[in-house]
N, CA, C and O of each residue as an XYZ file, in Angstrom:
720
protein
N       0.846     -1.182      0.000
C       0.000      0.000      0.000
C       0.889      1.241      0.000
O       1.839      1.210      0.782
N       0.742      2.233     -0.689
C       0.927      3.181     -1.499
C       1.204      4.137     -0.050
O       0.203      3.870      0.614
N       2.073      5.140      0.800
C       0.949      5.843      2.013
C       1.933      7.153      1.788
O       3.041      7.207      1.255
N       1.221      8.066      2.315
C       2.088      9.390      2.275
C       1.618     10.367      3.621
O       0.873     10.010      4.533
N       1.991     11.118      3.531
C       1.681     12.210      4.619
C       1.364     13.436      4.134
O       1.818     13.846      3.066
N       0.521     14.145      4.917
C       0.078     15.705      4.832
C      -0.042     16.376      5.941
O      -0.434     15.776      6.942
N       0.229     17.585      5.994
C      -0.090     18.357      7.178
C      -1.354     17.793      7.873
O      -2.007     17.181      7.028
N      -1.840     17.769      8.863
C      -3.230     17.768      9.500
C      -3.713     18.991      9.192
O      -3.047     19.874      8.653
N      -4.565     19.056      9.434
C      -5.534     20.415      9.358
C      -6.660     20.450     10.020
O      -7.058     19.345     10.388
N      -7.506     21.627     10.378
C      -8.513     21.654     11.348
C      -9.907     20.943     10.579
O     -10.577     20.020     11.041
N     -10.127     21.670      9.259
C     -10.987     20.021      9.144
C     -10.608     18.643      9.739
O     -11.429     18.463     10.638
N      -9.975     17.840      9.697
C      -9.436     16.813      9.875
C      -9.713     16.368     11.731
O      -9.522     15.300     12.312
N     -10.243     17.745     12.263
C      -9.894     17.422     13.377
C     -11.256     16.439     14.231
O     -11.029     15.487     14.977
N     -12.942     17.084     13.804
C     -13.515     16.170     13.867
C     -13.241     14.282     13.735
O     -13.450     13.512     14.672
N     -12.942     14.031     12.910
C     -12.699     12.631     12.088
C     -11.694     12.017     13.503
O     -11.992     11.069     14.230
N     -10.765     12.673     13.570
C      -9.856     12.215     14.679
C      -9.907     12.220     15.902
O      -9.256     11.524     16.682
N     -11.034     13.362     16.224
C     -11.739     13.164     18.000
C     -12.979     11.961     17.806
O     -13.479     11.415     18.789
N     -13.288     11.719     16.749
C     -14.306     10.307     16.952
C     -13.686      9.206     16.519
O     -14.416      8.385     15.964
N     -11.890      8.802     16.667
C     -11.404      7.575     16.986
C     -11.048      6.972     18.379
O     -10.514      5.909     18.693
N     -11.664      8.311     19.308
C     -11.173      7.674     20.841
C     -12.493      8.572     20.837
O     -12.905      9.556     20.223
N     -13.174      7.265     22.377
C     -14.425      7.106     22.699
C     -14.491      7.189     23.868
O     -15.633      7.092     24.318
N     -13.454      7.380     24.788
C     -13.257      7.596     26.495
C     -11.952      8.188     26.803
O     -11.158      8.578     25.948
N     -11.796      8.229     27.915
C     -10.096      8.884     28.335
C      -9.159      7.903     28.339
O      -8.063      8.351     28.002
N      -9.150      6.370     28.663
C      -8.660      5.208     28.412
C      -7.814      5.473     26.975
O      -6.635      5.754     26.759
N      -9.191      5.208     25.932
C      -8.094      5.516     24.731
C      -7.281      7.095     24.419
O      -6.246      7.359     23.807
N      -8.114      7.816     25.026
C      -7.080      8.901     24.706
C      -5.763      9.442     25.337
O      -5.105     10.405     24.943
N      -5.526      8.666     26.344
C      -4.636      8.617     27.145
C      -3.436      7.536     26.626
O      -2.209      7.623     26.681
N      -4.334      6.479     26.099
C      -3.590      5.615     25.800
C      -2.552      5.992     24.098
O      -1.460      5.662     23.637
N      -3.684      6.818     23.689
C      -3.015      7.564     22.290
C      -2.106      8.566     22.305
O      -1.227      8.630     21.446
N      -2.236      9.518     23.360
C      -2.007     10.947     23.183
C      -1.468     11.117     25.015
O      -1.297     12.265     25.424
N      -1.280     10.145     25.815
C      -0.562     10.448     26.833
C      -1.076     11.487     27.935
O      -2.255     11.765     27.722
N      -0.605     12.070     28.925
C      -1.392     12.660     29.890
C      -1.905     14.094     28.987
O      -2.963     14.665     29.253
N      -0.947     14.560     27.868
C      -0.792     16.217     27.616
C      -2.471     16.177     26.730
O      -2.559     17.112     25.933
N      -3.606     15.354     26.770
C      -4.621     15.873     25.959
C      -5.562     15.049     26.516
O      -5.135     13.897     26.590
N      -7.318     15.263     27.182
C      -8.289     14.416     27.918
C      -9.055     14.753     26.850
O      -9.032     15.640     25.996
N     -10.074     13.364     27.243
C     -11.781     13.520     26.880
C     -12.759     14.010     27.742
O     -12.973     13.704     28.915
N     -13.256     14.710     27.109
C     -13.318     14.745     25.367
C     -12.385     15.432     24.674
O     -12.553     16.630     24.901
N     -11.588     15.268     24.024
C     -10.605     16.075     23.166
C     -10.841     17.402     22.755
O     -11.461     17.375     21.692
N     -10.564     18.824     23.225
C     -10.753     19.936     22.601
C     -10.737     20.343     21.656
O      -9.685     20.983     21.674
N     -11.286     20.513     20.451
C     -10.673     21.434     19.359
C      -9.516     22.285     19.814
O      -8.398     21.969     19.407
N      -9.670     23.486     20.730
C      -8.581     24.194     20.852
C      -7.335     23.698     20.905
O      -6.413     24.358     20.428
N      -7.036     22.065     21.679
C      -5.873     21.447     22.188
C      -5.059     20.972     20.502
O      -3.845     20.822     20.367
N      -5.991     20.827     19.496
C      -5.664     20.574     17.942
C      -5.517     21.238     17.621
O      -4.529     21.069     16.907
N      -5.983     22.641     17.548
C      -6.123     23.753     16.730
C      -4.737     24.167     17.146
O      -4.032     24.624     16.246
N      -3.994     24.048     18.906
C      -2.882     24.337     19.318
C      -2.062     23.598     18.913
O      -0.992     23.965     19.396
N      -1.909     22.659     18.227
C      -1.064     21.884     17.780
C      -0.875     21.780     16.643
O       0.014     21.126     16.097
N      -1.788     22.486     16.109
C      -1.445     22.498     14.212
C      -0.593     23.877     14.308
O       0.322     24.009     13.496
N      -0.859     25.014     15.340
C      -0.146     25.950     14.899
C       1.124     25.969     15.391
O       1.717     27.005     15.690
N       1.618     24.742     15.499
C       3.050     24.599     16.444
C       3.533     24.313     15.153
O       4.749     24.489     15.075
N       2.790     23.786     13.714
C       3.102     23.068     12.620
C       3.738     23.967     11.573
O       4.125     23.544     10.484
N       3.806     24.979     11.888
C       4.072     25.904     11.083
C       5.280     26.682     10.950
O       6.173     26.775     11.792
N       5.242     27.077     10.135
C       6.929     27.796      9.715
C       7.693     26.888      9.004
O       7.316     25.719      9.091
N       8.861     27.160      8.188
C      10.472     26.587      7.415
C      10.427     24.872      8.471
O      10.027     23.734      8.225
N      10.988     25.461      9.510
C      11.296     24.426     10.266
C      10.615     23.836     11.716
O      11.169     23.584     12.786
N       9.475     23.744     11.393
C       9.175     23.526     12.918
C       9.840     22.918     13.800
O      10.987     22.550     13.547
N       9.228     22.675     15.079
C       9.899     22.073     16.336
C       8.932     21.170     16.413
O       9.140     20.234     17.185
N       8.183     21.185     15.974
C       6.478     20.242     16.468
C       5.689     19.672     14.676
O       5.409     20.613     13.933
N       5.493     18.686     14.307
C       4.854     18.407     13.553
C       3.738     17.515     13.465
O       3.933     16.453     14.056
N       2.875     17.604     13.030
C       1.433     17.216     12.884
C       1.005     16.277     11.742
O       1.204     16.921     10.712
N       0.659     15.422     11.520
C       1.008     14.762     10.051
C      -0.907     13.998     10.191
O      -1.419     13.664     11.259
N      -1.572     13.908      8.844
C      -2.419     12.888      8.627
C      -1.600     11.937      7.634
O      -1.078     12.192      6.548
N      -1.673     10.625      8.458
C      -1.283      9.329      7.104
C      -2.580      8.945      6.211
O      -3.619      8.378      6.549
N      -2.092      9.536      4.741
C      -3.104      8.997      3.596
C      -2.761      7.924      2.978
O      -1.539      7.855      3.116
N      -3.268      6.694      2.135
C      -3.131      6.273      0.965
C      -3.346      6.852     -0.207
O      -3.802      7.995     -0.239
N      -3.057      6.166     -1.342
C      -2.606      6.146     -2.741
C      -4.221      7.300     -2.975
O      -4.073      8.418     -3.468
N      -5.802      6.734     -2.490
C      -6.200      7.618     -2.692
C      -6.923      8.773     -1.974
O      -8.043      9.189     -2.269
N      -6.058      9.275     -0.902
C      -6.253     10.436     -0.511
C      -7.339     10.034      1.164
O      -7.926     10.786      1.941
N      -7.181      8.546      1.126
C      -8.151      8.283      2.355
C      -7.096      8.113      3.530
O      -5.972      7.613      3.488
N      -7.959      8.810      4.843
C      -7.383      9.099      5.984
C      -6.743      7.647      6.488
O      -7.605      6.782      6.337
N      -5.811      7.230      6.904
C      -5.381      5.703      7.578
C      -4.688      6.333      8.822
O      -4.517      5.385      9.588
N      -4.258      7.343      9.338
C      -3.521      6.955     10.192
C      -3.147      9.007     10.749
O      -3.547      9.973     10.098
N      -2.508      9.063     11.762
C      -2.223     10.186     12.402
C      -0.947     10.454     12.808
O      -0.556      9.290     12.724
N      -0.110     10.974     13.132
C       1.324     11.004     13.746
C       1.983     11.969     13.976
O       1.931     12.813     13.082
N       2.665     12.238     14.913
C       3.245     13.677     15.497
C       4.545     13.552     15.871
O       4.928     12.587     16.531
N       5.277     14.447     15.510
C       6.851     14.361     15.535
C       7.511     15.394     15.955
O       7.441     16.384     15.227
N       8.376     15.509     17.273
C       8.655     16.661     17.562
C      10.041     16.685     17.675
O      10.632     15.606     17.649
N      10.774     17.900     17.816
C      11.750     17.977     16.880
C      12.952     18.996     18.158
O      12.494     20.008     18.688
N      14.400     18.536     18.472
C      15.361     19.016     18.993
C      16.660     19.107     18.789
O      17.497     18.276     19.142
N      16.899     20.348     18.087
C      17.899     20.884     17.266
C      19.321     20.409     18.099
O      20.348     19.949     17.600
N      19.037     20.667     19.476
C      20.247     20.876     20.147
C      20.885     19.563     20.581
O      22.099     19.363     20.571
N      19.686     18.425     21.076
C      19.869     17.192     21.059
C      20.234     16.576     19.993
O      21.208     15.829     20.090
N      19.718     16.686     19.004
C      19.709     16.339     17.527
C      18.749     14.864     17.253
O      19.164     13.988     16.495
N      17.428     14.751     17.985
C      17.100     13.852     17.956
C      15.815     14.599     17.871
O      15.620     15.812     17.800
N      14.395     12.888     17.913
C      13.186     13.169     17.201
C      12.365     12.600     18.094
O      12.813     11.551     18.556
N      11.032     13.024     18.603
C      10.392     12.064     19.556
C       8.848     11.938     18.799
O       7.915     12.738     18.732
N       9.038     10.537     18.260
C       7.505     10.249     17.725
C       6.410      9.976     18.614
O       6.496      9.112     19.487
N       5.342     10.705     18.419
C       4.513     10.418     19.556
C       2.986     10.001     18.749
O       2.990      9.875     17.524
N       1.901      9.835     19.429
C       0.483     10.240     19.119
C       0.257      9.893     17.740
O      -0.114     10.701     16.889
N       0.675      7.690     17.376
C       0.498      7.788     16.290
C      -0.003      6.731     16.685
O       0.344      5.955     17.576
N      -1.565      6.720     15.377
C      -2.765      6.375     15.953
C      -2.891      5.952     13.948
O      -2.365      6.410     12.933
N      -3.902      4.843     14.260
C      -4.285      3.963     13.145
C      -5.658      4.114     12.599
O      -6.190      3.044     12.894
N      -6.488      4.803     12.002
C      -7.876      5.160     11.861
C      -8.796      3.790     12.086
O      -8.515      2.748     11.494
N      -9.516      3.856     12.670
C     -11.001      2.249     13.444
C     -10.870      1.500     12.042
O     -10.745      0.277     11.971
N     -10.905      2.230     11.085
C     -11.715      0.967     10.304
C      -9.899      0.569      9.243
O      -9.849     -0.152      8.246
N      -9.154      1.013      9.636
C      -7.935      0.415      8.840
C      -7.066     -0.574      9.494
O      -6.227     -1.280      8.936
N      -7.534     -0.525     11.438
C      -7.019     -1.062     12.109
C      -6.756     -3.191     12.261
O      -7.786     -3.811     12.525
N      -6.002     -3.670     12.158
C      -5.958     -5.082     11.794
C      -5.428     -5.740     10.719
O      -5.449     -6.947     10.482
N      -4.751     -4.474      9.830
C      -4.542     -4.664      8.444
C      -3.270     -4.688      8.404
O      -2.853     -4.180      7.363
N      -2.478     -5.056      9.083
C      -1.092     -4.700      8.619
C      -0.593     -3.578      8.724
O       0.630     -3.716      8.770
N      -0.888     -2.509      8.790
C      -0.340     -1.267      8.382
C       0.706     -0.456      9.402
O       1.460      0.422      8.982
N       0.637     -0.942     11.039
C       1.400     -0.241     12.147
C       2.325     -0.509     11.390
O       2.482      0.511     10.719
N       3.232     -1.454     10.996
C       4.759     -0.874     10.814
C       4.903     -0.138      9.356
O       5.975      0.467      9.307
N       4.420     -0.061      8.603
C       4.448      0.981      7.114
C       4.106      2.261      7.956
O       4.509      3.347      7.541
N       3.450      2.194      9.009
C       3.281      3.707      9.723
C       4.188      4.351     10.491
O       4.491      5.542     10.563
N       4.690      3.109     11.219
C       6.135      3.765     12.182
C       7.243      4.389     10.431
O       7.712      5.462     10.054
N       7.211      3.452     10.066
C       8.559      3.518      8.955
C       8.195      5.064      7.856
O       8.994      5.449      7.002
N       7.246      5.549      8.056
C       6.622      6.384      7.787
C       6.858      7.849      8.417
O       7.107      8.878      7.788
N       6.723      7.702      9.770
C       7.002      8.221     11.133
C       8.495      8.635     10.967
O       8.937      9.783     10.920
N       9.524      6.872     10.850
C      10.911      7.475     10.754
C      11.600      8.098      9.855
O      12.522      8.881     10.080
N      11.085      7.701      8.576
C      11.800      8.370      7.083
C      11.290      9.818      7.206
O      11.756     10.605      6.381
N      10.318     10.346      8.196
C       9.820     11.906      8.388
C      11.076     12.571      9.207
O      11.633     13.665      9.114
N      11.252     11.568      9.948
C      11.929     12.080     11.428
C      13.874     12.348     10.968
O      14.704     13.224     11.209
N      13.869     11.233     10.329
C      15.542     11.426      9.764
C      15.497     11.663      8.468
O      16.425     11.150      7.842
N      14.479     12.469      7.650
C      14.484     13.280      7.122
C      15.621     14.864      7.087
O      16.337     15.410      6.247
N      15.250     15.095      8.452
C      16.144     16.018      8.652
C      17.826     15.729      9.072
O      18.327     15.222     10.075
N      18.214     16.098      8.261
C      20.153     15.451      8.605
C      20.902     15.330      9.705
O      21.904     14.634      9.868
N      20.204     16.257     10.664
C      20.920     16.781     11.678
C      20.280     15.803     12.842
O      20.790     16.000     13.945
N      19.540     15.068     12.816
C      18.673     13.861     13.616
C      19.507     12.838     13.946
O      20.089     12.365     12.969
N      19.658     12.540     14.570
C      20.946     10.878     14.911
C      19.692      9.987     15.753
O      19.444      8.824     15.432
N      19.167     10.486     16.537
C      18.261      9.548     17.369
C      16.760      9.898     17.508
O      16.442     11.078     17.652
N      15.755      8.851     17.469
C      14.122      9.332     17.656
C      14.121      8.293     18.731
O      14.868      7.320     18.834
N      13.117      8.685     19.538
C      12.215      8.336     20.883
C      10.986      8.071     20.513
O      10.461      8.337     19.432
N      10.635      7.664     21.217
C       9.333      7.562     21.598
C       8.647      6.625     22.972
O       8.918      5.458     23.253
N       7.987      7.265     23.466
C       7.278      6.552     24.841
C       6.095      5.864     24.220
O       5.456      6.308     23.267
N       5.862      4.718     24.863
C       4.781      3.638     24.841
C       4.055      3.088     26.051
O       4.856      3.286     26.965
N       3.110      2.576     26.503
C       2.446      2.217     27.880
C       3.040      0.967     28.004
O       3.072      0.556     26.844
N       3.445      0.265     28.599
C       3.879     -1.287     28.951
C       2.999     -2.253     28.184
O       3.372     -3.163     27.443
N       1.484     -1.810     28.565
C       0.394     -3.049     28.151
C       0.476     -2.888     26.315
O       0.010     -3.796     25.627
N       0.855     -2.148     25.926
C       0.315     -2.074     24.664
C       0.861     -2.520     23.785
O       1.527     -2.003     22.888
N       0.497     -3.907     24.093
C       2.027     -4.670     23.072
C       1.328     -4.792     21.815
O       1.568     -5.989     21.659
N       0.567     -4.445     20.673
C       0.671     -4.467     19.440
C       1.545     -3.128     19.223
O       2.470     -3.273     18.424
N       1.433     -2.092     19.690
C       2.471     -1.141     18.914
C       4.000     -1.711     19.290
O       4.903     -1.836     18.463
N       4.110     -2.077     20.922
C       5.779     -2.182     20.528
C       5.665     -3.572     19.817
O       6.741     -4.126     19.593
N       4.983     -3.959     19.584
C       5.948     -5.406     18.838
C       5.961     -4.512     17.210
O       7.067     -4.687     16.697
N       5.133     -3.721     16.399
C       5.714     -2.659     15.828
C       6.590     -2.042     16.133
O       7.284     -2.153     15.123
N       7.178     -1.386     16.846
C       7.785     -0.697     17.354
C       9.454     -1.672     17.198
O      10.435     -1.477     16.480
N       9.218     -2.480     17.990
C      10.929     -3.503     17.630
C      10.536     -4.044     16.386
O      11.519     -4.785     16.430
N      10.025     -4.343     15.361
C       9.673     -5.023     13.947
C      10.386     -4.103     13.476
O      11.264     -4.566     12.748
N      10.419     -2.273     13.619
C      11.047     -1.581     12.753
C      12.362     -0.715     13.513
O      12.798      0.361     13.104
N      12.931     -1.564     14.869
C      14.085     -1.633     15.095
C      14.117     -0.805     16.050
O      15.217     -0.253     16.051
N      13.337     -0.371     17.019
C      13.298      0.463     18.101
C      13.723     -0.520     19.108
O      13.398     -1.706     19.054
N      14.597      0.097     20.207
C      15.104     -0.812     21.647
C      14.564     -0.235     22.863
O      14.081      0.894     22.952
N      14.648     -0.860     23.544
C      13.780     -0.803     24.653
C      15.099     -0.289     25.499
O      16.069     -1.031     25.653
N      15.042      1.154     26.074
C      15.766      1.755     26.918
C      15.744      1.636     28.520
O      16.717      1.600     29.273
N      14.463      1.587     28.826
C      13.833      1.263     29.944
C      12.224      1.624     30.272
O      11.604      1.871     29.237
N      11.306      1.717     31.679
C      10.698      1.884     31.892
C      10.490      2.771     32.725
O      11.478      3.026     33.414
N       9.130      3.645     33.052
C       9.162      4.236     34.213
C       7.620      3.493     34.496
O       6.504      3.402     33.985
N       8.601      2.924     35.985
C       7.164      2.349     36.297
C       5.865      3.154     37.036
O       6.108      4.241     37.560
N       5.132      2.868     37.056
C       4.013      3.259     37.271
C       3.948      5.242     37.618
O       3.843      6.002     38.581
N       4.118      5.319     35.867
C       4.366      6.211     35.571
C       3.196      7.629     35.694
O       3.464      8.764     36.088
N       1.626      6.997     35.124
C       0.379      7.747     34.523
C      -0.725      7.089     35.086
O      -1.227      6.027     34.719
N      -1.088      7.895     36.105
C      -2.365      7.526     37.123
C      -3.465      7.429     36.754
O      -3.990      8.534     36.617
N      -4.162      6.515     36.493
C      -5.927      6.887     35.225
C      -6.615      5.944     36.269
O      -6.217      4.838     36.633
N      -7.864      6.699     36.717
C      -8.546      5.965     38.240
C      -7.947      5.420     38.668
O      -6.792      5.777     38.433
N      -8.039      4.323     39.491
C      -7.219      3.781     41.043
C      -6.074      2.718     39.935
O      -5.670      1.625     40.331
N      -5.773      3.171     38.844
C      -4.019      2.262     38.215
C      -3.101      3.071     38.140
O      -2.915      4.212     38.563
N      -2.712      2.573     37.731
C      -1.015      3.461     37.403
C      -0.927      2.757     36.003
O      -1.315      1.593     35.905
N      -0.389      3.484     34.832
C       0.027      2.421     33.742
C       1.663      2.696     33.863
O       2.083      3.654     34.511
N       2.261      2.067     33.401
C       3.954      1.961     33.120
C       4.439      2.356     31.855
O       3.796      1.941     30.891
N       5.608      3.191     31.599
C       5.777      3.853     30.240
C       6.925      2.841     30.205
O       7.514      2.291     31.135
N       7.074      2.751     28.953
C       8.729      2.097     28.376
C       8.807      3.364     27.050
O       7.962      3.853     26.300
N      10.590      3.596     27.291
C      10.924      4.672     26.179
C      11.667      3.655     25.349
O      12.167      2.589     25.709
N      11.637      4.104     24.398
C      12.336      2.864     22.816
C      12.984      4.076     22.254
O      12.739      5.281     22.198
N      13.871      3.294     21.877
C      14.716      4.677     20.821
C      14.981      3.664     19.408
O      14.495      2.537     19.306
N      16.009      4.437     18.173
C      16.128      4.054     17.344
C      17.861      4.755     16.704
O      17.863      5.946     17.016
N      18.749      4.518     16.219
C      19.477      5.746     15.868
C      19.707      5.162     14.432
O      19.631      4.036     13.940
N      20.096      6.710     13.865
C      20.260      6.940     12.548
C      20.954      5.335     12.082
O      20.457      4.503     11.323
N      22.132      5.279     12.760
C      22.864      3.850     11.651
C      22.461      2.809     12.268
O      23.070      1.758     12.071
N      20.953      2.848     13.474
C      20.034      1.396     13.282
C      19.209      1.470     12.110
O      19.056      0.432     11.465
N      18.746      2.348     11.794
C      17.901      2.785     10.465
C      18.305      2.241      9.269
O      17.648      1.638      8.420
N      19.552      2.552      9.312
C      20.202      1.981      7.780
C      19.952      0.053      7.649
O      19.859     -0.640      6.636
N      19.905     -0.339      9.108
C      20.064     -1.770      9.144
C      18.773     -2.248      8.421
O      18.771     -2.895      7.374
N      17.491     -1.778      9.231
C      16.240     -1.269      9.074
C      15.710     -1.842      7.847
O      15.025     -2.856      7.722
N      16.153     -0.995      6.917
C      15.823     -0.838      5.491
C      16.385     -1.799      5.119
O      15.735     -2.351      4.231
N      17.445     -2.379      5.395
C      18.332     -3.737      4.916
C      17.756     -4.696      5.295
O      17.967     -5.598      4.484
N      17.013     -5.084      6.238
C      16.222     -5.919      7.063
C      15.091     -6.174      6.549
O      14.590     -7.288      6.702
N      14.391     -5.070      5.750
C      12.851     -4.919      5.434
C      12.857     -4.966      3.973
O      11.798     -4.786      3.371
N      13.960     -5.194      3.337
C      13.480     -5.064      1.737
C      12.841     -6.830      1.568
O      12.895     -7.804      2.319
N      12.143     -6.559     -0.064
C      11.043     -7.354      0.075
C       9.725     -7.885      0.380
O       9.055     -8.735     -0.207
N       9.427     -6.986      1.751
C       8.619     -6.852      2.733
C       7.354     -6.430      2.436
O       6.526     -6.281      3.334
């Protein structure tokens, strides 16, 4: 499958507050920094982080070949570190089961080390949520550690694990995945 990326945009933003249906999933998507019900304003604040030459913050809808929504992803960006932290990437209800999480991470990373000056991307994950990391190591992310009982949601705690990736694991990556 064919997939590309586009800015998000505030149309777009309906469509994407009716893929999470409680705070569970939106917590589980988008981490403590956004609740349900999802604000417009909290999107509308995040598309305008999207803007300018070079942002620090990026906003992405994942399309296919024809222009239909599959997927969401956000990438934020540190010049000084020289690294990338993928976050808030989410699979649209009805594309979900298909194969597609790792064409989405790999999607995610060819965005992220895009920029030259990038050597390493991050990203945090919940412990339980093992279909993304088993995506997540499929396209070569390592497991750095955990913080346990990290994000309080009624009487639990969930546990974060951070995964990283660096530029010359990437290269392996692609060597690993041709064919695929």
């Amino acid at each position: 499958m064919s997939l590309s990326l586009r800015p998000f945009t505030k149309r777009e933003i309906p469509a994407l507050k009716a893929w999470f249906h409680n705070q569970e999933e939106v917590l589980l998507w988008a981490g403590a920094g956004l609740q349900y019900p999802i604000r417009d304003s909290d999107l509308k604040d995040l598309i305008k982080a999207h803007r300018g030459a070079a942002p620090v913050h990026e906003i992405w809808t994942i399309i296919d070949a024809e222009s239909a929504t599959i997927g969401h992803l956000q990438i934020w960006y540190s010049q000084r570190l020289r690294q990338a932290t993928i976050g808030r990437l989410a699979i649209a209800p009805k594309h979900r089961g298909l194969g597609l999480a790792l064409p989405l991470v790999k999607h995610a990373i060819d965005k992220a080390f895009s920029r030259p000056e990038i050597n390493r991307i991050e990203l945090r994950v919940y412990d339980h949520n093992t279909a993304a990391i088993a995506a997540y190591n499929r396209a070569g992310f390592v497991l750095e550690g955990t913080r346990r009982q990290s994000t309080p949601i009624g009487d639990m705690f969930w546990s974060t694990n951070i995964m990283s990736i660096l530029r010359d694991e990437y290269v392996g990556f692609d060597k690993r995945t041709e064919g695929e």
